[in-house]
N, C-alpha and C positions, 0 to 999 in steps of 0.2 A: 441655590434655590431662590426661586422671586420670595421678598419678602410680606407678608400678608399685610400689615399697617393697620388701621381699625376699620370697623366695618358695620353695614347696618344690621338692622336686630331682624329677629324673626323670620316669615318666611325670604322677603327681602334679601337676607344674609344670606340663607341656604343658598338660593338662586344665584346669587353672586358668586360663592363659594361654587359650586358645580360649575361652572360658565372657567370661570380660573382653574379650577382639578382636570377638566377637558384640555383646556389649553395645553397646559402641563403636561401632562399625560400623552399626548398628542406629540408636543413637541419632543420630550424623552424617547417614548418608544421611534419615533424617524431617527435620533440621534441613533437611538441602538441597531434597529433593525435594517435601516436604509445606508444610513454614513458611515454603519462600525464605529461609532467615536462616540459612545455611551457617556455622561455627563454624570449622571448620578448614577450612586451603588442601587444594585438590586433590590436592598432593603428599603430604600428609602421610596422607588418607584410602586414597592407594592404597600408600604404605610399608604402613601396618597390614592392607590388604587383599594384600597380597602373603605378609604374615607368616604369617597367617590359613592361604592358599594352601598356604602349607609344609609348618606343623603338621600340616594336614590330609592332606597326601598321605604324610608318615610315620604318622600313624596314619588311614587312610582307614575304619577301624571307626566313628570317634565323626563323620562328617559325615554332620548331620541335614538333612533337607529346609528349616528354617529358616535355615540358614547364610545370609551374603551370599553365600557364593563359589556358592551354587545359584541365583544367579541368572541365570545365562549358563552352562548348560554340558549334558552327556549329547550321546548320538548324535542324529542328524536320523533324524524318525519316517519308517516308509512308510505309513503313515496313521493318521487320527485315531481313537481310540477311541472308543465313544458311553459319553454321561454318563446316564443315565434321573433328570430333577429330582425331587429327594422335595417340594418344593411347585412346583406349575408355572409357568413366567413369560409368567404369560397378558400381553397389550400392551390399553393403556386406548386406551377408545372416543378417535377422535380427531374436534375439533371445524374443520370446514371453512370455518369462516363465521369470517373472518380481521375481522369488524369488530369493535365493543364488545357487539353483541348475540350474538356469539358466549359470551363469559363468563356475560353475564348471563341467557343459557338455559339453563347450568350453574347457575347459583346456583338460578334459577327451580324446576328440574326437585329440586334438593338439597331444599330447603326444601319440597316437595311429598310426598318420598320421606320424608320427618321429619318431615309431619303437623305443621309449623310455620304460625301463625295468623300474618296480614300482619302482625302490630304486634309479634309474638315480634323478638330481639336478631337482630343479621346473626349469621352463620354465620363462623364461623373457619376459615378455610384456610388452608393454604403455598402458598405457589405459587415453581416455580423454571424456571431454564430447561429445555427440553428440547434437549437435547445431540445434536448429527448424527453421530452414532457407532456402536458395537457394541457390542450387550446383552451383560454378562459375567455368573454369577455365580461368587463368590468364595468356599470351602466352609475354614472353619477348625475343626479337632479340637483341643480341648486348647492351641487358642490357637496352632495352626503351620498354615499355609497348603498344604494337601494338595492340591487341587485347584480347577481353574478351568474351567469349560463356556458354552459361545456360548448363548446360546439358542435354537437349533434352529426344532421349531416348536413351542416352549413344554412339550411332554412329554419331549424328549430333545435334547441339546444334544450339541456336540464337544469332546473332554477337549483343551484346548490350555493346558495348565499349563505346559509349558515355556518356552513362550514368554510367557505373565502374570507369570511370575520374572522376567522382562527388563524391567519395566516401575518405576521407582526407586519410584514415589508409592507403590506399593504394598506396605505390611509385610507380609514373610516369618512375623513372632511377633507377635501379639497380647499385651497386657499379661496381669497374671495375674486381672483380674477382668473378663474375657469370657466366656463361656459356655460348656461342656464344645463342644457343637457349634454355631458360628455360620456363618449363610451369608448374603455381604454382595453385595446387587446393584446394579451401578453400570452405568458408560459407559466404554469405552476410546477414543480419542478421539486424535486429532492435532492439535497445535498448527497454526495458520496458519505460525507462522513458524519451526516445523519443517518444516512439508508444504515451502515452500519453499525451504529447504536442504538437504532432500531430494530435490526435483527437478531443483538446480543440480548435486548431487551426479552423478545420474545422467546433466543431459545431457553432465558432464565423461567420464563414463564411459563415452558413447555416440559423444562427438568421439574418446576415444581407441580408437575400433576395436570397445569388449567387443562382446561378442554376447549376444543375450537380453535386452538390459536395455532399459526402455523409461524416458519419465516417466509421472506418474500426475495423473489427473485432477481428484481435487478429495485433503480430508484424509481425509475418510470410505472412499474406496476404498482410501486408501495406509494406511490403519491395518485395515481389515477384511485386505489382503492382508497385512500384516505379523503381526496375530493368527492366520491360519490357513498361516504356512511351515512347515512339515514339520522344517526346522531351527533350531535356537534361535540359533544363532550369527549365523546372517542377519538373525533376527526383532531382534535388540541393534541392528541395525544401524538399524532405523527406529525413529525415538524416538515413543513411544506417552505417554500421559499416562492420567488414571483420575481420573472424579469416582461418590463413592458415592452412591445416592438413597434405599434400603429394602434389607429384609430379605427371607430364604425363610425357611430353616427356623434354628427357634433353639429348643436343646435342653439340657435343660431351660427352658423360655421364663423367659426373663431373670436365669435363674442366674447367680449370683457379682455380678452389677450391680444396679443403682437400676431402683425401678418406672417405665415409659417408659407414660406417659396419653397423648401428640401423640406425631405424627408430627413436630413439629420436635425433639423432647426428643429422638427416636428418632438426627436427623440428627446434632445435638449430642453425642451419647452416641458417636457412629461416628467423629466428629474426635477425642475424648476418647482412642477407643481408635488413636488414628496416622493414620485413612483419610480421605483427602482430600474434605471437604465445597466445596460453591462458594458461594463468599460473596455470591453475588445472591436466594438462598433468602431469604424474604421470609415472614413471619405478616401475610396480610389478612384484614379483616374487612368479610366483604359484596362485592356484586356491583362496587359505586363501587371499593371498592378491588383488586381482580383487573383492571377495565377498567383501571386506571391504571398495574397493574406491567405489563400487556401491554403501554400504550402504549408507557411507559419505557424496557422490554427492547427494545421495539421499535426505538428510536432509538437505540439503543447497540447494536444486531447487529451493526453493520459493523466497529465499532471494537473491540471483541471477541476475544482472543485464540482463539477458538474458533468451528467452526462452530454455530449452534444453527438449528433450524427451527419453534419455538414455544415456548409455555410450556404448563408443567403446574400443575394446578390439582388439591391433595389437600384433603378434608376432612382436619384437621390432629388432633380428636379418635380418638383410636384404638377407643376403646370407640363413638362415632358411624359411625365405616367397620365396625366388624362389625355394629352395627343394620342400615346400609345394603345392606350382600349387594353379589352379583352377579347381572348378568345377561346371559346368554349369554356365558359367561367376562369376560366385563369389567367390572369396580368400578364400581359406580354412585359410590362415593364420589372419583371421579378424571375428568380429561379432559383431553387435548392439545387444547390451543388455537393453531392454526397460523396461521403469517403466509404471507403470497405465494410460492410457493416462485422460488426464487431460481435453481434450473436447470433446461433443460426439456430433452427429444430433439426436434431440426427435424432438417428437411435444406438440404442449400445448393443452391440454384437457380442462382447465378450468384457470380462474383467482382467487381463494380467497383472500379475504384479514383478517389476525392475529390480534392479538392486544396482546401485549408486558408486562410484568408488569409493564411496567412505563405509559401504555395507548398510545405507540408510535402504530400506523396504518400501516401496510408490507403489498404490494400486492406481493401474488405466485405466481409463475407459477405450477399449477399443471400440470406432465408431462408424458406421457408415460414412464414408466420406462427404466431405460438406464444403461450401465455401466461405471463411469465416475470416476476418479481417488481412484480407488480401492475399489469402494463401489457401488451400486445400489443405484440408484436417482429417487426421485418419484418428487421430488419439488426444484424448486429453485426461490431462491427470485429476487424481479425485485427492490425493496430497496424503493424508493418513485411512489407518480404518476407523476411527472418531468420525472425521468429515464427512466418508465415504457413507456413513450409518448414520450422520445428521441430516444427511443430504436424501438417505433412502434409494443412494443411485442402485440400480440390480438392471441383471441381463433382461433384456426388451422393452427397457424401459424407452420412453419417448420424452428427450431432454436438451436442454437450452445451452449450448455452448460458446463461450466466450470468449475471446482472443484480441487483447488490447495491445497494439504497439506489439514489441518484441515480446510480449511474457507469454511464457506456454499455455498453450489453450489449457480451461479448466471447465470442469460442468460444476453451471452457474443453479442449476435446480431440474426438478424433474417434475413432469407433467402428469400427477398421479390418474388425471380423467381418464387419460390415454395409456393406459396398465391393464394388461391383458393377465388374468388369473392371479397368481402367488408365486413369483419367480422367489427365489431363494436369496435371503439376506447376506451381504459381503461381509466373509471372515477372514484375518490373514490368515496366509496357513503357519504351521509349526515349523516350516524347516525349512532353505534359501532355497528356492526355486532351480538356481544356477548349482551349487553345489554341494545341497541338501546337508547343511549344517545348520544348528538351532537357530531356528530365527526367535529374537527374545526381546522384550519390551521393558527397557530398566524402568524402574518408581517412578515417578516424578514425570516421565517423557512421553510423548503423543507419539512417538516414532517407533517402530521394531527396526530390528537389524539382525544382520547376518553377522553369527559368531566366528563365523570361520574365515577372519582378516588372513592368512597367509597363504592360505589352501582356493580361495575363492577367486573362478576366475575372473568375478566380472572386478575385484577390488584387485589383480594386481598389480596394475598400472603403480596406482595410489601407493601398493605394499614399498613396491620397488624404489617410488621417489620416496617415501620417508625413509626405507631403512639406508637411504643411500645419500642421506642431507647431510650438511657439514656441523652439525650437534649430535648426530646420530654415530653410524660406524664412518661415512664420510667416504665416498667413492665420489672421486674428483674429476670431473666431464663428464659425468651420468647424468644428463637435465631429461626435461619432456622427452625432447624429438627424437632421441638416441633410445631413450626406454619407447617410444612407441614403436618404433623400428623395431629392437628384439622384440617387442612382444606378439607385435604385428607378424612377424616373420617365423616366429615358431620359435626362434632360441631361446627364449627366458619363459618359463613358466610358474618356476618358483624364485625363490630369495636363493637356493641353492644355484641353480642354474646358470647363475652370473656367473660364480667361482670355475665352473667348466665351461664358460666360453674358449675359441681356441682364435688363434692367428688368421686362420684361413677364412673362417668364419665372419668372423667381425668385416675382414676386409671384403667381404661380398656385398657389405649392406651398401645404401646410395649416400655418396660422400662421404664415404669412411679411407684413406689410403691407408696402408700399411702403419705408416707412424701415427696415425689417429688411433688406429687399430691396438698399437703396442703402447699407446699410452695409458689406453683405457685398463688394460690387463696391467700395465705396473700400479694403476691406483688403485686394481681391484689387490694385487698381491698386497700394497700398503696396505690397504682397507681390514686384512687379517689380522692384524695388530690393532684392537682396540681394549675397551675396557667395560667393564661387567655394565657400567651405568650408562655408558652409549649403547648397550645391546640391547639391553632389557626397552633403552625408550627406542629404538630401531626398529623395535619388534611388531612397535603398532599397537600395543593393547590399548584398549581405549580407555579414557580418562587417567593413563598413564603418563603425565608428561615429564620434561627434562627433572625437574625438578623432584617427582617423587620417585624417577628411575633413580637418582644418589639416594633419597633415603633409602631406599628398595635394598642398595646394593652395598650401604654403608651398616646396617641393621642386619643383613643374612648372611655376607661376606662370598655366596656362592649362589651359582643360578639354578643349581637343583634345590638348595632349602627354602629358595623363592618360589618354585613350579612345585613344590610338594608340601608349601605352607598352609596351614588350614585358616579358613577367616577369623579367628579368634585372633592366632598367630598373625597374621596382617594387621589386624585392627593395632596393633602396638609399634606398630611403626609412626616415625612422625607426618602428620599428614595423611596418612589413610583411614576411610572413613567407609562406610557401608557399602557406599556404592563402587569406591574404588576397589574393596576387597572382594567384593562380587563379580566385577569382570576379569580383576585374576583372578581368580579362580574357574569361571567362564572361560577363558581364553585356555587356560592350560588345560583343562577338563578335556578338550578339545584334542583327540589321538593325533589328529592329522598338523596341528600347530606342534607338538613333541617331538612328532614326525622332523619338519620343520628344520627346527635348531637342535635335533642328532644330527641332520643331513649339514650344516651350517659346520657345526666341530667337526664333521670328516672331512669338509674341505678345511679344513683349519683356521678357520674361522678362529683365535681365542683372544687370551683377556686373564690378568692376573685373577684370582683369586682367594680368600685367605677367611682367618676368624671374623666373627663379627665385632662389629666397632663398639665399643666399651659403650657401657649403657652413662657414662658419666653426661654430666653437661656439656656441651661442646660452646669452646668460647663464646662466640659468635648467637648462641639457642637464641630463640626469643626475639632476633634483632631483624628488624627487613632496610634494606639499601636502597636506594634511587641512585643509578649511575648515572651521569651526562656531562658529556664533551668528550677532549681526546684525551688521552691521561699520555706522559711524557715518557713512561719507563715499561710498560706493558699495555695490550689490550685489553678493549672493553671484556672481551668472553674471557683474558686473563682472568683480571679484576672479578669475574663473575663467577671463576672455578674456588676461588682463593676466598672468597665469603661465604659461599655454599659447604664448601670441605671444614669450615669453621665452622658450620649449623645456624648461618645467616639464611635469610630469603634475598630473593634481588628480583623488586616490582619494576614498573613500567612506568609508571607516576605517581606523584609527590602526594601525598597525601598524611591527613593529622596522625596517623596509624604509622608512618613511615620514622625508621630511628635515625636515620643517617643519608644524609648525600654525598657521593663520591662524587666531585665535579674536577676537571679538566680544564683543559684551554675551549674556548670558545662555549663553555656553559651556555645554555639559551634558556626556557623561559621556568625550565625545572630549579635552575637555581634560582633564580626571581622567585617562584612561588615558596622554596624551600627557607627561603629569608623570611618572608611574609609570618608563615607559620614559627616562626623561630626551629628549626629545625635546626640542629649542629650537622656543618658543612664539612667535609674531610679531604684533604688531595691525596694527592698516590701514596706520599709520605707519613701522612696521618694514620691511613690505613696500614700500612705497613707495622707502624708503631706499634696501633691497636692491636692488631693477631701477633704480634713479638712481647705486646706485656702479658698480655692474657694466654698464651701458650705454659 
């Protein structure tokens, strides 16, 4: 922070003092809000913006329109003033042909209008994004920010300066070598991940009771409504952002600065003077190079702190765009070049709801078909029944859908003007749609599911590959493409159904011969021989995994005292907790899972048996492992049976909670962190010791 030094007295002093808190102020918030390279803490910006605040309201004569403290403040207007543009903002031809021939009929049409011979140099352009926002322009006298106007319909715009003060990116003063009158045309614009702490904002505001308040449907609406509130106080409240692209009027033309030949020199000159340029502004040359920053932009839309909805393409010589003219108000020397628009208006036809291979529950919206980020849309999802009842989506409704890049279309909000009567609010229903088992929504979870993991057809894909993983019962060449084939083909419908596959059978599928066929059948015969705690986590039940199938199976010693345990009785197992004891009991409740694993033991399916495991301490209680590297004398899933059967855990990473590292030859960064912490390190030997003293 500058240092103040002595100063003169009285009003003198003040004056000086506000003249230097301007500066300050001035130059901080640019650091913050334009460079991201913020200089001083928070605190310390708004001590001196409170100082500011003081001085000002003792002598309320010397507060100029460039102060910071004018940027949030006056009465809420009762309507907008009209701006009449001294140059008008006419909007460039926009190019609809979203492929590469799009560009390159811009260039075509350029270099036609320029009486350029096929073998003359490519052409120079900028090309930048084009921003999904709200045309501003920006009108500076003498370097202080007077006014700011929407753009209307390019001859007269809405004076919304109040609320453009609100906006940090944007300087209040202009340095001293800007132009007696400059007027700067840009983009107001919402961040993505403003627009959404802005709508978590309001649905807090909406669970608590307020009235009026809604959320908002994409950024572009949330910042168009926050540029035209009537209050500034309000409009502070939605964080707006501002990128600049050109000029109106500049008077004396390029007074007090450097001669500007391009339009990038022009863009460059505007960052020079504080105002926010975007660093994807790009100088090509030629048609090759425009197709390729389209492509580029292209692929990075999603990921994008912004929304944009094409690029624009300027001839970048300024003295070449006034050769070029206009025609019918629009720049021959300019063109939006658009991608797929990414949200369209349908209506919804119907609600289904899916069911996932994991038995997760989606309600859809089925939709009148649309064209929506470069594909035809018949469906989109509403993701739970929370969203679906935040969002107020229902049958006829007329609503906004959304399709970015690869991600499944969603409805992005609904258009309540256009709601015809009182269609009926989305419930899930009680029972799986596919195979009419409980559908149930644990504690804690925004999601329902289908109970009936074994019996369900649309999860048995899913059933199949776990209970046939190598932790599980372990059926060795059963991956994806073989389980979609039986199931595809009719032979596997349940877990049982593996066990009565036949010879003939298998060898019918495509690329199965014979010895593929008899191999699968010998790993399904192995696969009979397991053991209670590969079955029980084979089985699928949910939040059941490797680790609480041994306690499961070490604590009951048999899989009927497990499937006829009551939650009391589970709760004393180690490791099971409400919610795990809820879905066994869930899952076994279930006739058609019982069904199941009877049908499982007639094909002989078994697994020793026996008392349960002494309620004593097991050496091992209380102790969790970090394994890593190769260990010399057995495997890692050895190592991992052989601490578990001790009443060890065995994590995944190093952490201050963790008792032991089991490390091997080529240890990598677990042993490093396991040292860090001072954790005791142990090799295969070690371990061995440990469970041989403690035994």
């Amino acid at each position: 922070m500058t240092q103040q030094g002595s100063s003169p007295v009285g009003d003198d002093a003040d004056r000086a003092r506000i003249a230097w808190l301007r500066d300050e102020l001035h130059r901080y918030a640019h650091q913050y809000h334009v460079l991201d390279a913020p200089t001083v803490p928070d605190a310390e910006y708004d001590r001196l913006f409170r100082e500011l605040q003081a001085l000002e309201l003792r002598h309320p004569a010397w507060t100029t329109p460039d102060s910071p403290t004018q940027r949030v403040g006056g009465k809420a207007l009762e309507h907008f003033a009209t701006v009449r543009h001294r140059v008008p903002m006419l909007s460039i031809r926009t190019e609809t042909d979203t492929l590469a021939s799009g560009a390159e009929n811009f260039d075509a049409r350029a270099r036609r209008e320029l009486a350029l011979a096929p073998d003359a140099p490519a052409v120079e352009y900028v090309a930048e994004p084009k921003f999904d926002g709200l045309a501003m322009n920006l009108r500076y006298e003498r370097g202080v920010l007077v006014q700011a106007a929407t753009r209307g319909d390019g001859e007269n715009g809405e004076d919304v300066t109040h609320n453009i003060r609100t906006i940090g990116q944007i300087p209040l003063r202009l340095p001293p070598d800007a132009p007696p009158v400059l007027e700067v045309r840009g983009e107001v614009y919402m961040r993505r991940d403003d627009f959404d702490r802005l709508n978590e904002l309001q649905r807090g505001k909406i669970a608590a009771g307020a009235k009026g308040e809604k959320t908002f449907v994409n950024p572009r609406n949330a910042a168009a409504g926050a540029v035209r509130q009537l209050d500034p106080a309000i409009a502070a409240q939605r964080p707006l952002s501002f990128f600049a692209y050109g000029l109106g009027e500049i008077s004396p033309p390029h007074a007090g600065g450097p001669a500007l030949p391009t339009h990038f020199a022009l863009l460059q000159q505007l960052r020079a003077w504080g105002l926010p340029v975007c660093d994807l502004v790009e100088i090509a040359h030629g048609a090759t190079a425009l197709v390729a920053y389209h492509e580029r932009i292209g692929h990075l839309r999603d990921s994008l702190g912004f929304d944009i909805d094409g690029v624009v393409y300027k001839v970048n010589s300024l003295a070449l765009q006034q050769q070029l003219g206009f025609v019918t108000r629009e720049p021959r020397w300019a063109v939006a070049h658009k991608y797929p628009a990414q949200e369209q208006l349908t209506t919804v036809l119907a609600i289904d709801v899916q069911v996932g291979r994991t038995g997760k529950l989606t309600p859809v919206a089925k939709l009148a078909p649309v064209f929506v980020g470069g594909v035809t849309v018949t469906n989109a999802t509403l993701h739970n029944e929370d969203e679906a009842r935040r969002k107020d989506v229902r049958i006829g409704d007329t609503v906004t859908v959304r399709r970015a890049g690869d991600v499944i279309p969603e409805v992005a909000g609904v258009l309540l003007d256009k709601r015809v009567g009182e269609p009926a609010v989305f419930s899930m229903p009680t029972a799986c749609p596919v195979c009419g088992s409980a559908a149930v929504r644990e504690q804690g979870e925004v999601d329902h599911r289908c109970s009936g993991g074994l019996f369900c057809s649309a999860q048995r894909k899913q059933a199949i590959l776990h209970f046939a993983q190598r932790r599980a019962v372990e059926v060795e060449g059963l991956g994806d493409k073989l389980v979609d084939q039986l199931v595809d083909a009719g032979l596997v419908r349940t877990l049982p159904d593996l066990y009565r596959l036949t010879l003939p059978a298998l060898a019918g599928l495509d690329r199965m011969a014979d010895k593929s066929a008899q191999n699968l059948l010998d790993a399904l015969q192995k696969s009979r021989q397991t053991t209670l705690a590969r079955f029980v986590f084979g089985l699928g039940v949910r939040h059941v995994g490797e680790a609480t199938a041994k306690e499961l199976a070490r604590h009951f010693g048999s899989l009927d005292s497990i499937m006829d345990a009551t939650p009391e009785q589970l709760l004393q197992v180690n490791d099971v907790g409400p919610i795990v004891a809820q879905s066994l009991r869930l899952f076994f409740d279930q006739q058609h899972n019982r069904e199941v694993v009877r049908e499982l033991r007639e094909c002989k399916v078994n697994w020793e048996e026996g008392p349960p495991a002494p309620t004593t301490p097991q050496p091992l209680s209380g102790k969790t492992f970090v394994i890593t590297g190769t260990l010399p004398g057995m495997g890692r899933d050895d190592a991992k049976d052989l601490i578990e059967a001790a009443g060890g855990k065995v994590a995944g990473s190093v952490s201050k909670k963790t008792s032991f590292v089991l490390a091997g030859a080529e240890a990598g960064s677990k042993l490093d962190r396991a040292r860090a912490l001072g954790i005791t390190v142990l090799d295969e030997a070690g371990l061995r010791e440990m469970l041989n003293d403690r035994t």
